[in-house]
C-alpha positions in Angstrom: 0.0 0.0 0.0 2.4 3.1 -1.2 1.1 5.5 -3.3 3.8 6.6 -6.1 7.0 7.9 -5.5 6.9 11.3 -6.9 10.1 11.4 -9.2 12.4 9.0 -10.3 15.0 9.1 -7.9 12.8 8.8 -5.1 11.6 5.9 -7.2 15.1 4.8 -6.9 16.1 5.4 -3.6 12.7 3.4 -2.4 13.0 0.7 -4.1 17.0 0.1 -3.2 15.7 0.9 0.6 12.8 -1.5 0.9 14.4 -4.4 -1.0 17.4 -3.7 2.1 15.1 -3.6 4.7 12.9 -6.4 4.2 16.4 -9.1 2.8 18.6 -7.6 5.3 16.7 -6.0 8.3 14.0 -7.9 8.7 15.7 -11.4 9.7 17.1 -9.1 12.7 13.8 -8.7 14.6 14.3 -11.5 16.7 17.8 -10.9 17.4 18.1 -11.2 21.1 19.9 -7.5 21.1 16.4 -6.1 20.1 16.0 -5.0 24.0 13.0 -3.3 26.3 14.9 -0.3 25.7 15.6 -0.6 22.0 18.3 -2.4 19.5 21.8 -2.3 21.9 24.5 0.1 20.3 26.4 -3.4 18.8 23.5 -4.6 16.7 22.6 -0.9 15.3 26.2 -0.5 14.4 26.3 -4.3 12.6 22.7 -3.1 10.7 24.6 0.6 9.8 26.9 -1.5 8.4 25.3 -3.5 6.1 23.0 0.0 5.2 26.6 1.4 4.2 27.5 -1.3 2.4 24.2 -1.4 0.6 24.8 2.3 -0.2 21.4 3.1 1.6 22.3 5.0 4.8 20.6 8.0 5.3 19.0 8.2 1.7 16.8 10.8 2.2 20.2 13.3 2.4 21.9 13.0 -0.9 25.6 13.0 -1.4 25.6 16.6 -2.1 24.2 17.6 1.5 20.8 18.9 -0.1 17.5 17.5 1.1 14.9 15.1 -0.9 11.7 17.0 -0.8 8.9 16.0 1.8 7.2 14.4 -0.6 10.3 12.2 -1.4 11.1 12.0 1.6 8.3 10.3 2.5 8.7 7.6 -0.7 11.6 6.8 1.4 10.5 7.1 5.0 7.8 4.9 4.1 10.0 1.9 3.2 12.2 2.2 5.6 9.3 1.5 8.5 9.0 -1.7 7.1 10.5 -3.2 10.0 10.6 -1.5 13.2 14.7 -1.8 12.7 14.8 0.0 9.4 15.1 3.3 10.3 17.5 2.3 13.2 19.8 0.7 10.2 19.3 3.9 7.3 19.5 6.3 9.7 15.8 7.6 9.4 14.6 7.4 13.0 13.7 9.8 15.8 15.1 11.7 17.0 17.9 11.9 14.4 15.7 12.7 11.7 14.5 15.4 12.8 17.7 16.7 14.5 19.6 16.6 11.7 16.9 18.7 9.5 16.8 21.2 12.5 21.1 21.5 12.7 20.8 21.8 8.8 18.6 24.6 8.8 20.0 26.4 12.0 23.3 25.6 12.9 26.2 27.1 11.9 29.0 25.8 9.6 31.2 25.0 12.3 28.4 23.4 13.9 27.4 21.3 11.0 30.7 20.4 10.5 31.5 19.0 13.8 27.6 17.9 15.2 25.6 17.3 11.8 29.0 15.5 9.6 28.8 12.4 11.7 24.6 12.0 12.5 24.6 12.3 8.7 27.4 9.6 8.2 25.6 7.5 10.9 28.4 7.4 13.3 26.6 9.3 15.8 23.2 9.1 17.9 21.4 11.8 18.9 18.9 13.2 21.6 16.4 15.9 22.3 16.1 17.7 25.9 12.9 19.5 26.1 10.7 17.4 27.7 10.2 17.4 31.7 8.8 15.5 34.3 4.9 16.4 34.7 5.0 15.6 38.7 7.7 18.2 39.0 5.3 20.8 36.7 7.7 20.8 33.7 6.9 21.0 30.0 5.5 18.6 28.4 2.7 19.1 25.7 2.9 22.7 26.8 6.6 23.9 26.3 6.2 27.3 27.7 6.0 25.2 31.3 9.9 24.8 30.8 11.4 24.9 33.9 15.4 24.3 32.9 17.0 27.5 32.9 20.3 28.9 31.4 22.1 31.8 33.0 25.1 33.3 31.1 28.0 33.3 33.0 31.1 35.3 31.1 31.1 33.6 27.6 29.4 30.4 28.7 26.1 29.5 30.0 25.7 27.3 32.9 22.1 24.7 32.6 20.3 23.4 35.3 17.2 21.6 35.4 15.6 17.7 34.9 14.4 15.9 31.3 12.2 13.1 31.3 11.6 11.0 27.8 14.3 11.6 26.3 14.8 9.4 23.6 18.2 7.7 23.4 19.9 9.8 25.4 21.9 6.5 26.3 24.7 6.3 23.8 23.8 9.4 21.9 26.9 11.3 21.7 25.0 15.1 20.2 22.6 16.7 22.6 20.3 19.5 21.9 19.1 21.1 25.2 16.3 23.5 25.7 16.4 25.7 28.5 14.5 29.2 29.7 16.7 32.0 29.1 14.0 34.6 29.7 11.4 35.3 32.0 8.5 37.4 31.9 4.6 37.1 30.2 6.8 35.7 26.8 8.7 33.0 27.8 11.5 33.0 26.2 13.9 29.9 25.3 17.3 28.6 23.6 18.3 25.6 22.5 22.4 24.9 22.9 24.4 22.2 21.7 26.5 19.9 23.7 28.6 16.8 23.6 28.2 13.8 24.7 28.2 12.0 27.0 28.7 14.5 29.6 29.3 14.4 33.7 27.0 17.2 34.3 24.4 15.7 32.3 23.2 12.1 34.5 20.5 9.6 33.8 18.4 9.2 36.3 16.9 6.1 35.1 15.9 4.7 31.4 12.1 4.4 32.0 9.9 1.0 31.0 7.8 1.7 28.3 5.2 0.5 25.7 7.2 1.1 22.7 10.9 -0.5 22.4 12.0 0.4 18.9 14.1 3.0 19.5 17.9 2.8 20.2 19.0 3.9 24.3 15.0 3.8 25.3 13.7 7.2 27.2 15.6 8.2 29.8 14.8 10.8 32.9 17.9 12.8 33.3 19.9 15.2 35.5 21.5 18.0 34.3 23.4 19.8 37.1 25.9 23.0 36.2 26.2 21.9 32.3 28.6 24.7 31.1 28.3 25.4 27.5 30.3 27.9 25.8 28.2 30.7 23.7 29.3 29.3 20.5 27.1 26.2 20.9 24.0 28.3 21.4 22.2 26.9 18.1 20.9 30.0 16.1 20.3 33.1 18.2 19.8 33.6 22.1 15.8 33.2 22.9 14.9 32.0 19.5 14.5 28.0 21.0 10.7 28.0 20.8 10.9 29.3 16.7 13.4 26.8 16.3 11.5 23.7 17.7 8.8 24.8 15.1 11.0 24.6 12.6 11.4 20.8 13.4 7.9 20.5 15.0 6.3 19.4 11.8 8.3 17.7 9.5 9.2 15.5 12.4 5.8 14.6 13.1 5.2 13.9 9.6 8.1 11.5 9.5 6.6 9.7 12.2 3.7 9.1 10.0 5.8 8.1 7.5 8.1 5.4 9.1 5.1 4.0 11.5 3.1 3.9 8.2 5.4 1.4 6.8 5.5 -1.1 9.5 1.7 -1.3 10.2 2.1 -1.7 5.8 4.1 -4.9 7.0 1.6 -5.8 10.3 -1.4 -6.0 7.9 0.8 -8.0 5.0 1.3 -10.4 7.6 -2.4 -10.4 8.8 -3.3 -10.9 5.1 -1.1 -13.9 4.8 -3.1 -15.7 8.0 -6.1 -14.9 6.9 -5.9 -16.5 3.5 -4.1 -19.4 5.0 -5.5 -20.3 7.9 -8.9 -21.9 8.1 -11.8 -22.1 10.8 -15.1 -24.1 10.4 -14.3 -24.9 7.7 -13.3 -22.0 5.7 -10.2 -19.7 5.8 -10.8 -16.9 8.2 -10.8 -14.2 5.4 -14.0 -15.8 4.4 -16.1 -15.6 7.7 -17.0 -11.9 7.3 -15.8 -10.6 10.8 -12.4 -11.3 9.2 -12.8 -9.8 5.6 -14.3 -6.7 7.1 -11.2 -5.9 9.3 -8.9 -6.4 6.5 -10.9 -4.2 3.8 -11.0 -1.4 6.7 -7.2 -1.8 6.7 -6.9 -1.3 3.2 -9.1 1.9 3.5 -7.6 3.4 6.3 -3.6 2.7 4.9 -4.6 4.5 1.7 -6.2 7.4 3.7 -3.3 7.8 6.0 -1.3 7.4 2.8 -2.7 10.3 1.1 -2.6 12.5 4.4 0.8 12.0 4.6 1.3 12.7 1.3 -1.0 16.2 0.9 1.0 17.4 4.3 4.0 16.8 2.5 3.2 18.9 -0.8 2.0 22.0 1.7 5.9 21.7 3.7 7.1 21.8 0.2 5.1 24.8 -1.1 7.0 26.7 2.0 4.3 26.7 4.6 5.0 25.6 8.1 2.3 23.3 7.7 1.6 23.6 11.6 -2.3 23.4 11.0 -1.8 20.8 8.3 0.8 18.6 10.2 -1.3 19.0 13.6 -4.3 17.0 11.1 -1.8 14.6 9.8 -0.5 13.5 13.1 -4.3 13.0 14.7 -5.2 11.4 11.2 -2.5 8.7 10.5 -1.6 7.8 14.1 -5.1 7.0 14.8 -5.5 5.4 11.8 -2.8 3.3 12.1 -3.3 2.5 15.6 -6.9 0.9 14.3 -5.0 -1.2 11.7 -2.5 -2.3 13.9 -5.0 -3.3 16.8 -7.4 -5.1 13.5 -3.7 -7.2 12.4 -3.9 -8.2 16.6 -7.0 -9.5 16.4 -7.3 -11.4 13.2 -4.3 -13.2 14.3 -5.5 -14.1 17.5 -3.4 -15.9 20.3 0.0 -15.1 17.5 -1.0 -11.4 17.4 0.0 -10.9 20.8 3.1 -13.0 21.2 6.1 -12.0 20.0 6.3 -14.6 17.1 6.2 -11.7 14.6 6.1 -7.8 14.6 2.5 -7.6 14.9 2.5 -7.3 18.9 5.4 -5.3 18.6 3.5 -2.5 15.7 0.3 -2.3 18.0 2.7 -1.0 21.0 4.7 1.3 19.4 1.1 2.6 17.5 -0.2 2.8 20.7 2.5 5.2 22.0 2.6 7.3 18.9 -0.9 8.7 19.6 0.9 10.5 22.5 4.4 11.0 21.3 4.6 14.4 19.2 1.7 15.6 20.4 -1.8 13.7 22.1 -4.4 13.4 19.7 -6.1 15.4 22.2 -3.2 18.6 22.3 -3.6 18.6 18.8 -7.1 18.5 18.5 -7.7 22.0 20.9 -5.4 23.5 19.0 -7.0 22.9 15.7 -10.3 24.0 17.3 -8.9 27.3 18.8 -7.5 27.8 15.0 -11.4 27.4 14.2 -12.5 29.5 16.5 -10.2 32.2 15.3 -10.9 31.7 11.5 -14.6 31.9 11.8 -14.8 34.7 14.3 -11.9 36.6 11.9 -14.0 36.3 9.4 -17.6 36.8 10.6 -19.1 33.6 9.1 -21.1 32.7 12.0 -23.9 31.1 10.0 
């Protein structure tokens, strides 16, 4: 279920990436590195490997340093989620898909050269320190609640404050940290580069969650008196909230696109068991409770196909798309999460073991409909947008 690639070198890079994954990757899933907290740093260096070898690692970043479009990019994203190791082994996952589009479009070229070079060359993890633990009263959904705060001191800034969620900050060795550099009715915010690991940056714990796909889990960290030097403030001073917009929704679109590929692989398999397996006397896609589920899986992959797709072509026109990648997230991640939970059930007893990825594409579903965004954040914001429009506009029936 992908619709068509756009151009012929997305064509291309697709096909080379999906005919990787599914030979290559795909007889990794039950590799006993494949941990609660995500592939260990030994088995997503042997996959980076082979994606190197294969000449597939990060293909949605060409040789050149330019960017496929959105569009392409999500011909390619979409292939890649065909197992939930793929975009471990290309080097399209979170967060170092959408790290490396934010460094690209904001860092400087000393800062590309020393934190982009190696995320791109898939030498290097990275993570993501904005959100914060809800029982302390951090940010979470709502990022102007951000309680770690930088103070300059001479030409450095010294960061204090506590991260929960932070996806693979084990083993990542770039960290972008958001703190509160401003008070006031406008918070204000800045984002600052640092290496790592780090001694004044300390996990707390790696938490145990629902998902497992992602390399170094989610960790709840510490970070006490992290100096960082003013030329590793990323962009301008204060700017930090912009900037996460800047990522905000391509990010969540590539979400869409990866997840989108392996519930594409959850219902392939679902398909094969229902036209193999048989029940009183038929095969189950014959009893109708069965063929109904699958036909609604086909119709909501191709709608979630072509949201992706139209959210794409608006980021490409040059719109932030923040209205348009607010529906797409609520669209495909629910979407998905019924297909996934459909797969589940038509395979019965094997659709929650861990005989195949199906289990494994309903949990990390499930935790997608939070991640980025609740259905529900997203949702409030699109109905304040409403409100505005049609009160703007004195269309009130």
């Amino acid at each position: 279920m992908f619709t068509p690639c756009p151009t012929e070198r997305s064509q291309d890079i697709a096909d080379r990436v999906e005919r990787f994954v599914r030979d290559v990757v795909a007889p990794y899933e039950h590799d006993a590195r494949c941990t609660a907290h995500g592939p260990s740093a030994e088995l997503v260096g042997e996959l980076r490997a082979k994606a190197r070898e294969a000449g597939v690692m990060t293909p949605h970043i060409l040789a050149d340093g330019s960017h496929l479009s959105q569009l392409e990019t999500a011909a390619v994203l979409k292939r890649s989620g065909l197992s939930p190791l793929g975009p471990v082994a290309v080097n399209t996952m979170a967060p170092d898909e959408g790290n490396m589009f934010l460094l690209g479009k904001v860092a400087s070229a000393e800062q590309q050269a020393r934190f982009l070079a190696p995320l791109v060359r898939g030498e290097a993890r990275s993570a993501f320190f904005m959100t914060e633990p809800a029982e302390e009263g951090g940010a979470g959904s709502d990022p102007s609640m951000l309680q770690t705060t930088a103070v300059r001191d001479g030409n450095d800034w010294v960061i204090n404050g506590r991260k929960k969620f932070i996806t693979g900050a084990e083993g990542a060795s770039v960290g972008i940290v958001m703190a509160r550099t401003g008070e006031g009715e406008r918070a204000q915010a800045t984002m600052f580069l640092v290496d790592l690991p780090h001694p004044a940056i300390r996990t707390e714990r790696v938490l145990d969650t629902i998902d497992s796909s992602m390399p170094g889990g989610h960790a709840q960290v510490l970070i006490d008196g992290l100096r960082v030097p003013a030329d590793q403030v990323l962009g301008e001073v204060n700017e930090g909230f912009r900037y996460a917009q800047v990522r905000l929704s391509p990010a969540r679109l590539s979400h869409c696109m990866r997840w989108f590929g392996t519930v594409t692989r959850a219902d392939e398999i679902a398909r094969a068991y229902a036209t193999t397996r048989k029940a009183f006397g038929k095969l189950l896609i014959d009893h109708e409770g069965v063929g109904f589920m699958l036909a609604e899986n086909l119709i909501d992959l191709q709608q979630a196909a072509l949201m992706i797709d139209w959210c794409a072509g608006v980021l490409d026109a040059g719109s932030a798309g923040t209205t348009e990648s607010s529906m797409a997230k609520v669209a495909v991640s629910e979407a998905l999460f019924r297909v996934a939970d459909r797969c589940v059930q038509i395979l019965g007893g094997n659709g929650v073991s861990r005989d195949t990825i199906v289990d494994q594409a309903f949990r990390e579903l499930r935790a997608f409909r939070i991640y980025d965004g609740p259905t529900e954040v997203h949702k409030w914001s699109l109905a304040k947008k409403i409100k505005r429009d049609t009160l703007g506009t004195g269309h009130h029936g």
